[in-house]
C-alpha positions in Angstrom: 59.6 2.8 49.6 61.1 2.1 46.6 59.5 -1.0 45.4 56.1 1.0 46.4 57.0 3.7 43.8 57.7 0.7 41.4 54.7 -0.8 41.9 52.4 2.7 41.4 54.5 3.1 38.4 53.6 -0.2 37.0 50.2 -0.1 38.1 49.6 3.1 36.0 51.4 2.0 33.0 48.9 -1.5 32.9 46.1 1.3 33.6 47.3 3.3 30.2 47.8 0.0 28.2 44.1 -1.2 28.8 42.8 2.0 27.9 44.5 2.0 25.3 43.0 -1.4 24.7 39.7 -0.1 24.8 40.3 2.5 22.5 41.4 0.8 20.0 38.3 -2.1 20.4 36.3 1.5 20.1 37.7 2.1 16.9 37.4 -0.9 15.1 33.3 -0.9 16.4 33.2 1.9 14.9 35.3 1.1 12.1 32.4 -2.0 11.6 29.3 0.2 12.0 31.2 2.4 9.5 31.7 -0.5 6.9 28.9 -1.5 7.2 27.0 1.6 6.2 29.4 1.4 3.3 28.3 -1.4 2.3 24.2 -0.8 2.8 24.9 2.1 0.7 26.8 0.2 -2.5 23.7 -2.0 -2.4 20.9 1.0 -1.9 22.9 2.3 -4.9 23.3 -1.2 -6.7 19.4 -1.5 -6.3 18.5 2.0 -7.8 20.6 1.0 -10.9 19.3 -2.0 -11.1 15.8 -1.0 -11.3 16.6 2.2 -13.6 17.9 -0.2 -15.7 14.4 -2.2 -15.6 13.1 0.9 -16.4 14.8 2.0 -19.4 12.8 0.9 -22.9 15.4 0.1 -25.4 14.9 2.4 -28.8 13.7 0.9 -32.1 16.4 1.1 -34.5 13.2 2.2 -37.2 12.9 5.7 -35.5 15.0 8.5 -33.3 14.6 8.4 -30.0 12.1 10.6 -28.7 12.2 10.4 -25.2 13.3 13.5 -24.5 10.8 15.6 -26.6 7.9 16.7 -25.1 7.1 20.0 -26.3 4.9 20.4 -29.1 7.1 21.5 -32.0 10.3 20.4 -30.2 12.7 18.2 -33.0 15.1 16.0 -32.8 17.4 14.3 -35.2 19.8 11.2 -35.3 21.6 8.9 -38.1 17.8 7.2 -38.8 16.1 10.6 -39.7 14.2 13.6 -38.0 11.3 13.4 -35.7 9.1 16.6 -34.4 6.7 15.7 -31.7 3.0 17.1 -32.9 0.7 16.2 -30.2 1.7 14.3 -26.8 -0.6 12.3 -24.4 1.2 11.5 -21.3 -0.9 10.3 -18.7 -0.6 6.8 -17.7 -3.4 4.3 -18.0 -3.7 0.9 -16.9 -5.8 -1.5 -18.5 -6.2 -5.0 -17.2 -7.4 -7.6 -19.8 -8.0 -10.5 -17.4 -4.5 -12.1 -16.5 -3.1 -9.6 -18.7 -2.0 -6.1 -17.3 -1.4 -3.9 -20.1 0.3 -0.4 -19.0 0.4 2.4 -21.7 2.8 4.8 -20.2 2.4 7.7 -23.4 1.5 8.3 -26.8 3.2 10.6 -29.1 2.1 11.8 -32.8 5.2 12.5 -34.4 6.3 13.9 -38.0 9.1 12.1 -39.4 12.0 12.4 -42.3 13.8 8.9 -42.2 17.0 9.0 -43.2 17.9 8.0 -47.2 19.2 4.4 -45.8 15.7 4.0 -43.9 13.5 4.7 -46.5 13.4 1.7 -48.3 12.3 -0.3 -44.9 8.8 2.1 -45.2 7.8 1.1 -48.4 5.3 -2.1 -46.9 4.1 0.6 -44.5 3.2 3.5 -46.5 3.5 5.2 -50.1 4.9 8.6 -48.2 7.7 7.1 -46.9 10.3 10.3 -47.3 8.3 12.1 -44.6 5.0 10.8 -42.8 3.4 11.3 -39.4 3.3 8.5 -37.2 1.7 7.7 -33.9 3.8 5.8 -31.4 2.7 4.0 -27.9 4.8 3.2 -25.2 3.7 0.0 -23.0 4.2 -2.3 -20.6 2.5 -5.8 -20.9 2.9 -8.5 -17.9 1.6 -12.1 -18.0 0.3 -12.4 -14.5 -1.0 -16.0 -15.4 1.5 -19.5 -14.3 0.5 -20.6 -18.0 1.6 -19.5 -21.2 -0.8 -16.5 -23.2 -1.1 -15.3 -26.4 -1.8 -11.4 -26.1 -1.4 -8.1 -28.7 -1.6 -4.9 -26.7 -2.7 -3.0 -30.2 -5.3 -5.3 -32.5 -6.5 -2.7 -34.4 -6.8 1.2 -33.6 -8.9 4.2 -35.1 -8.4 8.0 -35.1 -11.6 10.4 -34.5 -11.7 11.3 -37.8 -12.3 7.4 -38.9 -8.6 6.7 -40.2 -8.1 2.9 -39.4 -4.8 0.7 -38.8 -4.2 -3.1 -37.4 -1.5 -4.6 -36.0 0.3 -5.8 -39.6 0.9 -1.7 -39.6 2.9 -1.5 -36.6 6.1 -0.6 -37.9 8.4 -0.1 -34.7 8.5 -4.5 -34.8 9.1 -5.4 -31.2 7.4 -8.2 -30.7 5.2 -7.4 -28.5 2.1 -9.0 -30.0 2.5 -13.1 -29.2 3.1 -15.7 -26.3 3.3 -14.4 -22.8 5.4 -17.0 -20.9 3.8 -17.4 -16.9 5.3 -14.3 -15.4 6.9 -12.8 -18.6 7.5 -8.7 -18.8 8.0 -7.0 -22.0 8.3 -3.3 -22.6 8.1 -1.6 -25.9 7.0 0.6 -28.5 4.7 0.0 -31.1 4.3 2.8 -34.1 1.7 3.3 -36.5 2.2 5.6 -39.8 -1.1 7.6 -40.2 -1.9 9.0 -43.8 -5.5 10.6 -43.8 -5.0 12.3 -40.4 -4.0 15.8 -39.4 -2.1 16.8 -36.7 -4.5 19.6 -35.8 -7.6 17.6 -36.3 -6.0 14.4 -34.2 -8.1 14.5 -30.8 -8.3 11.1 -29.8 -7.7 7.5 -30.7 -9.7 4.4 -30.0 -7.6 1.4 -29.4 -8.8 -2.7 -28.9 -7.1 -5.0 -27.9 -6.7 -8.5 -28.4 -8.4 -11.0 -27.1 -6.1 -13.3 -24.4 -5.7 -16.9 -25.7 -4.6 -20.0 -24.2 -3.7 -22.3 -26.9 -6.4 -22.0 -29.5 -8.8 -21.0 -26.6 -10.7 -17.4 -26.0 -10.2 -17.0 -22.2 -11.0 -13.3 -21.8 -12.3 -10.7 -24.1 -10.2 -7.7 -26.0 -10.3 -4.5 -24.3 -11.3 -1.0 -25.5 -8.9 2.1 -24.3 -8.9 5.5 -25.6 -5.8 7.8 -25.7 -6.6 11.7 -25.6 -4.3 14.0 -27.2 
């Protein structure tokens, strides 16, 4: 009788050790699924950076940032100077100029007091250059093409009330006017001072661009777009 009651007693301790096995193997698939999700979230947020970061535009240092104002009247100053936002267009156009696919995100008409240290940079640009008002566009301009482009988003551009500039006027100098390698992205601003133009008479402008060349070759035609303010 009493190596019976030994064995039950044995039996039921190997009964508690394998369930106690299997709670622990439990754990650590959980612990797995549980990493695991760790980890898919790291890269979900890794990714999201990542392509905030190939959103952001990188602000000329020849102007304040104005990507925060979009209120007419709304200011905003930093050590280049003072901007105030005078008429906004915001919508989003795409324009595609054969393998070129030009984005203009927004255009801004902006008053603006350079700082003393800028002003001497705005004398090639206009005779006003302690307080002018400027026009700005943001863009987006992808070589689609596997061969190297030549391509200006802006040639030349004109106001409705005839005021004319061309692309030697862009102040904001980001180089985005020149070779397109196969595939290349660039993102920018480009900024041109306007001196025979009111704010409250600024309804539109007419913008061309260039034409797309390969080499010294004409392989599509400039395109026309018009920005409404």
């Amino acid at each position: 009788m009493k190596r019976i009651g030994m064995l039950f007693l044995m039996a039921l301790f190997l009964t508690g050790c394998m369930d106690n096995g299997n709670a622990t193997t439990e754990k650590s698939e959980e612990e797995k699924v549980q990493e695991e999700e760790n980890n898919n979230s790291v890269t979900e947020q890794t990714e999201t950076t990542t392509e905030a970061k190939e959103d952001t535009f990188i602000e000329s240092p020849q102007a304040p940032d104005d990507s925060k104002l979009t209120e007419i009247g709304a200011t905003y100053s930093d050590p280049d100077g003072k901007i105030k936002l005078l008429a906004y267009a915001p919508d989003e156009q795409q324009v595609e100029v054969g393998p070129i696919k030009l984005t203009i995100h927004e255009a801004k008409y902006m008053h603006y007091k350079p700082s003393p240290d800028m002003i001497d940079f705005f004398h090639g640009f206009t005779h006003e250059e302690g307080s002018f008002n400027y026009v700005k566009l943001r863009v987006t301009v992808e070589n689609t093409y596997d061969q190297k482009l030549n391509f200006a988003p802006v040639s030349h551009l004109e106001t409705n009330t005839g005021e004319k500039k061309g692309i030697n006027d862009d102040f904001y100098l980001e180089e985005l006017h020149g070779d397109y390698e196969p595939g290349e992205i660039r993102k920018g601003q480009l900024g041109f001072i306007l001196e025979e133009t009111d704010p409250e008479n600024l309804e539109q402008i007419k913008v061309q661009s260039s034409d797309v060349f390969q080499g010294e070759k004409s392989v599509e035609k400039g395109k026309t777009y018009t920005i409404s303010f």
